[in-house]
N, C-alpha and C positions, 0 to 999 in steps of 0.2 A: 229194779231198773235204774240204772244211772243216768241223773237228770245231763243233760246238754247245757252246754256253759251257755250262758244269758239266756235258754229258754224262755226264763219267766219276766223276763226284762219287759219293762212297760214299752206300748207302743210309742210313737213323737208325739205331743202333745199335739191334738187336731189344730191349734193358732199356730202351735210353730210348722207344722205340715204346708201349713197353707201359706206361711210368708216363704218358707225356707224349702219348702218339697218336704218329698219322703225323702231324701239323703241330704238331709241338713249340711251345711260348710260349715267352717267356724265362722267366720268374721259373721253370719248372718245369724247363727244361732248364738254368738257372742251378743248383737247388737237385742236379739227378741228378749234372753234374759236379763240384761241390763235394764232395756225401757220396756219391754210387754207390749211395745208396740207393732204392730203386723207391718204396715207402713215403712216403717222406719227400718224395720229390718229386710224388710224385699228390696229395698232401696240402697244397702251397705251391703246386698248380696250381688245386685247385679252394677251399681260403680264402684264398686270394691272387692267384692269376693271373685267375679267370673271376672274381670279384666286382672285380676291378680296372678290368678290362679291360669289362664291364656300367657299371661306373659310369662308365667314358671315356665309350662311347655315351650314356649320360645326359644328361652333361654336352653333348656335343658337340651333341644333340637340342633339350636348351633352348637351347642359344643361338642353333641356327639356328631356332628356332621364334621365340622372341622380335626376331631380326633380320630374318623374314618378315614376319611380324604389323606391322612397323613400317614396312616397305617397303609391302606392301599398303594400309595404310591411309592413308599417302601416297597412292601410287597410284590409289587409291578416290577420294580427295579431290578428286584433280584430274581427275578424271574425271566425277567427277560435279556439283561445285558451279559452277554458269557465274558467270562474273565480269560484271560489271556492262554489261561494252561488249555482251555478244550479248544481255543482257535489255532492255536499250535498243533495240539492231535489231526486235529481237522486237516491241515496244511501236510502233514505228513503222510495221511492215509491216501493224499493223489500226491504222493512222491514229492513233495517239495520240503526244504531247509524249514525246520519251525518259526527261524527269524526272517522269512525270506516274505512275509506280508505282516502287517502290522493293522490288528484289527481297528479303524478309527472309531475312538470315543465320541465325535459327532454324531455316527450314523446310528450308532448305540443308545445313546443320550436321546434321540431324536425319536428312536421307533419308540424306547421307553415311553418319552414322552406323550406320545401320541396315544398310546395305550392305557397309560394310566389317565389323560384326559376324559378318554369315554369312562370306563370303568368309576373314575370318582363322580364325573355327573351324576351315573346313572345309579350310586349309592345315592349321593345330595338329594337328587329329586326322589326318590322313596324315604329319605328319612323325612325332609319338609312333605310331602303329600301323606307321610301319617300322622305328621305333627299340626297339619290345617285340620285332619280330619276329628285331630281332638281338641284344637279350639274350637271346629264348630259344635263339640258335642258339648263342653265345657259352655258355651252361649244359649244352649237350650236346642239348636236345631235341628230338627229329626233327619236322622242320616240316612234312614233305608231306602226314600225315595232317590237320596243324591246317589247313593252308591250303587243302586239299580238305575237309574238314568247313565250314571258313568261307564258299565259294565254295557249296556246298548248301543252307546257312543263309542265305547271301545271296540265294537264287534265290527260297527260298520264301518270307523277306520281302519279295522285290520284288511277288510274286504278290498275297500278302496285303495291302500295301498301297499299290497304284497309285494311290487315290485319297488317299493322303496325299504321296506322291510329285507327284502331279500340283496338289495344292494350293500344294505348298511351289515346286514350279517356276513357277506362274504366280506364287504373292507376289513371286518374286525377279523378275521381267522386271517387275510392276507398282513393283517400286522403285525397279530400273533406269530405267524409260521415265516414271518420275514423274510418271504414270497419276494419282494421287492423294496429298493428305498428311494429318495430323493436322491437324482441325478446318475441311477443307474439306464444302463441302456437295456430295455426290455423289448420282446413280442408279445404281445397280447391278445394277438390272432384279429383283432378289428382294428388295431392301428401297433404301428411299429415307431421306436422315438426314444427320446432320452426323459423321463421322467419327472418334473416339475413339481406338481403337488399329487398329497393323496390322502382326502377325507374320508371318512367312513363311507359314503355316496360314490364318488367319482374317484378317476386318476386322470391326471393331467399329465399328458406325455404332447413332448415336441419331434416329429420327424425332422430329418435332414433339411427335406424341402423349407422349413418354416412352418409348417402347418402345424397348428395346436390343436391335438386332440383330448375332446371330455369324453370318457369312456366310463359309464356304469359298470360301476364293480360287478353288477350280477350278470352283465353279460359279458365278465370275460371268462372262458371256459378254461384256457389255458396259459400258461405264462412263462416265456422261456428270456431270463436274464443273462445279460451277456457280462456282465460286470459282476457275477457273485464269486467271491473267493478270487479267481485269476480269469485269465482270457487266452484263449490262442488263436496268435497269429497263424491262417493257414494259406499257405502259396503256392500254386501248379505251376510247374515251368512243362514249357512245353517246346519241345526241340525237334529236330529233323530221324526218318524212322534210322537214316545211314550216321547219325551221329557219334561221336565217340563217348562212350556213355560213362566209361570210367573218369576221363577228360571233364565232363560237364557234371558228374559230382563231384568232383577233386572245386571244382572252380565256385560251383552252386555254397558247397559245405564252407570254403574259404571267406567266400564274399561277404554269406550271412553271417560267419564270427565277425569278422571285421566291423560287421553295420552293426552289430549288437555291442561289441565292446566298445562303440564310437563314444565318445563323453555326450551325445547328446540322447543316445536311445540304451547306455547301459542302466538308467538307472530306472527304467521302463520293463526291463528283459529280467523275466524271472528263474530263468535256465537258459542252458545253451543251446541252438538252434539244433533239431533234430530230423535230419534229410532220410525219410523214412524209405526211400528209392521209388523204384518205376509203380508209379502208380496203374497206369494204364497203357497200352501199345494197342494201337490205330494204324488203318494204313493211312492216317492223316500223320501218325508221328509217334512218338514217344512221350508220356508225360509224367514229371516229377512230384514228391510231395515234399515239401518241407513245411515241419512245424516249429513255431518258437512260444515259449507260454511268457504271458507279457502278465503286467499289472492288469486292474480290472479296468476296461475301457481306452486301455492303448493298443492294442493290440492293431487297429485302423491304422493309424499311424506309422507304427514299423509294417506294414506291410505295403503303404507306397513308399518308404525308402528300401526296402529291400527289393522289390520287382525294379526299380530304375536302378539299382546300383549290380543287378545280376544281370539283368540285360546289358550293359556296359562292360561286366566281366566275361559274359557268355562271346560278346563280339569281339571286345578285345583277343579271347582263346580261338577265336573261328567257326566258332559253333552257331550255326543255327539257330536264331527263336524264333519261333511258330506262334501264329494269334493261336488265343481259343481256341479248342472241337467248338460244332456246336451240338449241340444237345435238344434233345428231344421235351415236348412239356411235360415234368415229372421225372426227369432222371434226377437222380441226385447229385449230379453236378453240373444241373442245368442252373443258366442264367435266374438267381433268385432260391436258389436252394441255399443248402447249408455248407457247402466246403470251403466259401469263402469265410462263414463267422461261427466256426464249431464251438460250442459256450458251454462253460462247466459253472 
């Protein structure tokens, strides 16, 4: 039988057991064979050896925390900010010029950011809470009680608040999935508005009116942005039913070239306005559709210069404009639907 290396090795000496433990350190079994004193060496174990040996862990904890934190937010970076060739792809699979949007490096910069924020805390604080949990063992303190106490106190905080738990897990998948950013126009289904802040908890969005809303992330179910990639402007013209209808596209189609190539709204207009024709026929009238695809979030904009500059060419032709149909609660092109803010 082949003996086992140090098998036969003597046990610690019962003096130094008792100044230094059963797992002797150096500085303390340095000090017991030097003087043979018990004393003297319990005493250079615990102001020298355990605060020695706490501050190695220290040390050794920032460094890898700050060499994580570094790697992550690398990592982050490239993960999340697309380079230029796939927002090109992107821009071309809904039919537009590749150079015709320019994806900003701010909002890129920004989600990164946000993202590698959580993500490096949430390493920092598991590398320090395993690095306290070996200075306190390094001190002598028995950990079973703390980490059974901690593991009770963790259960009951989970109890108590699922519903911050559940906010902060959807924030993170909404930054991840870049669902939405600062100063986009969004619906959220609980508030409607332009976007302000957005923490892992909450999104801060402002409506038209002024109203600031804080919206928990876990109760929004849905979320439809009007500013991602482009926007289109959408416009019903709405004419008489005896109208000349070749006449009022001929004038409608003119107008909105005109307003789109103006030096104040070409550089807004991301295609040329597209008069898709008679949307609808009522015995209230006939009504038209035109679309024009804008930047993200001008879209408002060109579309009160184009309703006031077509009703001006509709009158100057002699045509007819007609208010509104109105519409029933729930059609879709009632008052508050979507045909006025169709969003890609």
């Amino acid at each position: 039988m082949v003996p086992l290396p140090f098998a036969d090795a003597p046990p610690p000496d019962g003096t130094l057991a008792d100044a230094c433990g059963t797992e002797p350190q150096g500085i303390c079994e340095w000090v017991w064979e030097q003087t043979g004193n018990e004393v003297l060496a319990g005493l250079a174990d615990w102001l020298i050896g355990r605060p020695l040996s706490a501050l190695v862990i220290l040390i050794v904890a920032w460094i890898v925390a700050k060499i994580a934190r570094r790697l992550v937010r690398k990592a982050i970076v490239k993960l999340v900010i697309v380079d230029h060739d796939a927002a090109s792809r992107a821009l071309q699979k809904v039919g537009m010029a590749p150079g015709a949007v320019t994806v900003e490096d701010p909002r890129r910069s920004a989600r990164a950011s946000s993202i590698a924020a959580v993500v490096t805390s949430t390493v920092t604080v598991a590398i320090w809470v395993i690095a306290t949990l070996l200075v306190l063992g390094e001190l002598g303190v028995d950990l079973a009680p703390l980490i059974a106490g901690a593991g009770i106190a963790g259960i009951a905080l989970g109890f108590g608040a699922q519903n911050l738990v559940k906010d902060c897990v959807s924030g993170l998948f909404m930054l991840i999935e870049d669902q939405y950013g600062i100063g986009d126009s969004v619906d959220l289904g609980v508030a409607t508005g332009a976007v302000e802040k957005i923490t892992l908890r909450t999104t801060v969005a402002r409506g038209q009116d002024g109203t600031l809303w804080h919206v928990p992330n876990g109760e929004i179910r849905r979320v439809g942005n009007r500013s991602k990639l482009y926007s289109v402007a959408v416009l019903d013209v709405h004419v008489a039913y005896d109208a000349d209808l070749v006449m009022t596209r001929r004038v409608v189609h003119d107008v909105a070239q005109q307003v789109c190539e103006s030096e104040d709204y070409a550089g807004d207009v991301l295609s040329s306005p597209d008069l898709l024709g008679v949307e609808e026929v009522t015995t209230d009238g006939v009504t038209m559709r035109l679309l024009v695809k804008t930047a993200p979030g001008m879209q408002f904009r060109l579309q009160r210069a184009l309703r006031e500059a077509i009703k001006a060419g509709l009158d100057a032709a002699g045509v007819a404009v007609l208010p509104p149909p109105a519409r029933e609660a729930g059609h879709p092109n009632a008052p508050g639907g979507a045909v006025e803010n169709v969003q890609h």
